[in-house]
C-alpha positions as CSV (number, residue, x, y, z in Angstrom):
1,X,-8.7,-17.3,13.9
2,X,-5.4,-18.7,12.5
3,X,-2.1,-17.1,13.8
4,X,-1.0,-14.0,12.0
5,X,2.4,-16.5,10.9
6,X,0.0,-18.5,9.1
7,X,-2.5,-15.6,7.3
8,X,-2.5,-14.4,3.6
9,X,-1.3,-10.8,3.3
10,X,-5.0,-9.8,2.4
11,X,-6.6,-11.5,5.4
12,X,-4.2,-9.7,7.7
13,X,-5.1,-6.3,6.0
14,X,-8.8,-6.9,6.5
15,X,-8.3,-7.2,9.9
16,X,-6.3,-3.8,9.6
17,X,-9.5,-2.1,7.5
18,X,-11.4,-3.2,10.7
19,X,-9.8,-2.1,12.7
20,X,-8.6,1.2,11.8
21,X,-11.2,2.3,9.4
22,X,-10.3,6.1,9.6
23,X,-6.2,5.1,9.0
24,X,-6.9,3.5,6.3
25,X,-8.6,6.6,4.4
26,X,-5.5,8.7,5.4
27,X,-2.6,5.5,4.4
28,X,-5.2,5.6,0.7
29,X,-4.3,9.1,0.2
30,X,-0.7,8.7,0.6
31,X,-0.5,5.6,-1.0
32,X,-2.0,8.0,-4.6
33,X,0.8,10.6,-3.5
34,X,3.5,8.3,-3.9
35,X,2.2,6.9,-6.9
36,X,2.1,10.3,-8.6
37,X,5.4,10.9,-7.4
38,X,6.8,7.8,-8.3
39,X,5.2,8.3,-11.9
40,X,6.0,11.6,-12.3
41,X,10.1,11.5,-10.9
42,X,10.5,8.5,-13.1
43,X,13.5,10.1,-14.8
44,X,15.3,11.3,-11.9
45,X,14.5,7.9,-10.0
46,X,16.0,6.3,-13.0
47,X,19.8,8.1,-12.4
48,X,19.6,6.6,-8.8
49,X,17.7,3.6,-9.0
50,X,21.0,1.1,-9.3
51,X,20.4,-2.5,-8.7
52,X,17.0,-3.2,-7.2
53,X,15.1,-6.3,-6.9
54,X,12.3,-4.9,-9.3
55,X,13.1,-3.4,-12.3
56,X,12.6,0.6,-12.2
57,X,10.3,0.8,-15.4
58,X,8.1,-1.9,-13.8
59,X,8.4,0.2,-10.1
60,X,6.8,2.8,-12.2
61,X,4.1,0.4,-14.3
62,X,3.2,-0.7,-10.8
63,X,2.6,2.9,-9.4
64,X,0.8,3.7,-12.1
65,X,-2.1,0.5,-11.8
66,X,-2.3,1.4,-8.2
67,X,-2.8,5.2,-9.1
68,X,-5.7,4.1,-11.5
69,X,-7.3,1.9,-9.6
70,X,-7.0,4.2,-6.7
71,X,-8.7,7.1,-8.8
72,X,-11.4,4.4,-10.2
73,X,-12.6,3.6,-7.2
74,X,-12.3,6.4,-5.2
75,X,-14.4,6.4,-1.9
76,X,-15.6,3.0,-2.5
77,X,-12.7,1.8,-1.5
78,X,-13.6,2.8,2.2
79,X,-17.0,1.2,2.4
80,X,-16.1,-2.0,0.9
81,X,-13.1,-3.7,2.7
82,X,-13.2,-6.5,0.0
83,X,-12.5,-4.0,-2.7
84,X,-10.3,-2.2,-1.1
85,X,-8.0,-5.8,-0.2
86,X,-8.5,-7.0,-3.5
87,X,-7.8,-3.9,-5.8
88,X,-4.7,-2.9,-3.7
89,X,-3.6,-6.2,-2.2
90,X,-3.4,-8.8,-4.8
91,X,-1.4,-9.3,-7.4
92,X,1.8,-7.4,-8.7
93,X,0.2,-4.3,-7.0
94,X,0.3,-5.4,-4.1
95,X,4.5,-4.8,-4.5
96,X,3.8,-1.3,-4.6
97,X,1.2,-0.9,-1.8
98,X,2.9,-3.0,0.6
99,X,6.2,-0.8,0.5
100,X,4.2,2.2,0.7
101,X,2.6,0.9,3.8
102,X,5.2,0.4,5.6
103,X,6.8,3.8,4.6
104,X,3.5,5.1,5.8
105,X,4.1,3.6,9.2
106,X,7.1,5.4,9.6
107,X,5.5,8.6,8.8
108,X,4.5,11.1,11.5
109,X,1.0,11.4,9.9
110,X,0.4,8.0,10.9
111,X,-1.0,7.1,14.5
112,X,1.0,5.4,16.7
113,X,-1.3,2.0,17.1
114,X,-1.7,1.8,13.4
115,X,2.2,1.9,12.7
116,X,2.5,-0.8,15.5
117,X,-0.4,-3.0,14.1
118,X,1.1,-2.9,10.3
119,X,4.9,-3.9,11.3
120,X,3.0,-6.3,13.7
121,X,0.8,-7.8,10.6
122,X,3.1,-7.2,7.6
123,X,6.8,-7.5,9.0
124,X,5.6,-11.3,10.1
């Protein structure tokens, strides 16, 4: 196994699906949440969105491929960890996803030894 330093972002969240299966349902459900509050607060964000990296319009665009491929693919998603690192992991998405995981691990929803093993695998 290489060191986590070394790894793609969608190896280290495959070791993540492994290894906390039933997290991973609960991070999917808040990751559509945020997406359809993102999407649907897009005016008010706008007011307050002031000079970010990404563009606010393409925030939104982002939230909004996440959302759909969140709803296409539903509960397959948790039986197929390929799917799920490739649909939500790669790509411009993977903006979105990423930030949302890490909000998620500051959440009191989320377990204690997931929140440690995504700062440990991400924040590297």
């Amino acid at each position: 196994m290489k060191p986590i330093h070394k790894m793609k972002l969608h190896q280290k969240i495959k070791i993540l699906y492994k290894l906390y299966p039933a997290s991973i349902v609960e991070f999917t459900d808040y990751l559509k949440a945020c997406a359809i509050e993102t999407i649907d607060d897009r005016e008010a964000m706008a007011e307050t969105w002031g000079r970010n990296v990404v563009q606010q319009d393409y925030w939104v665009l982002l939230a909004m491929k996440t959302f759909d491929r969140v709803k296409h693919y539903e509960e397959s998603l948790f039986y197929c960890r390929k799917l799920f690192t490739k649909q939500l992991f790669k790509g411009g998405v993977s903006l979105f996803t990423v930030y949302t995981l890490l909000r998620y691990a500051e959440t009191e929803n989320c377990s204690h030894k997931f929140a440690q093993s995504v700062k440990l695998f991400i924040e590297i």
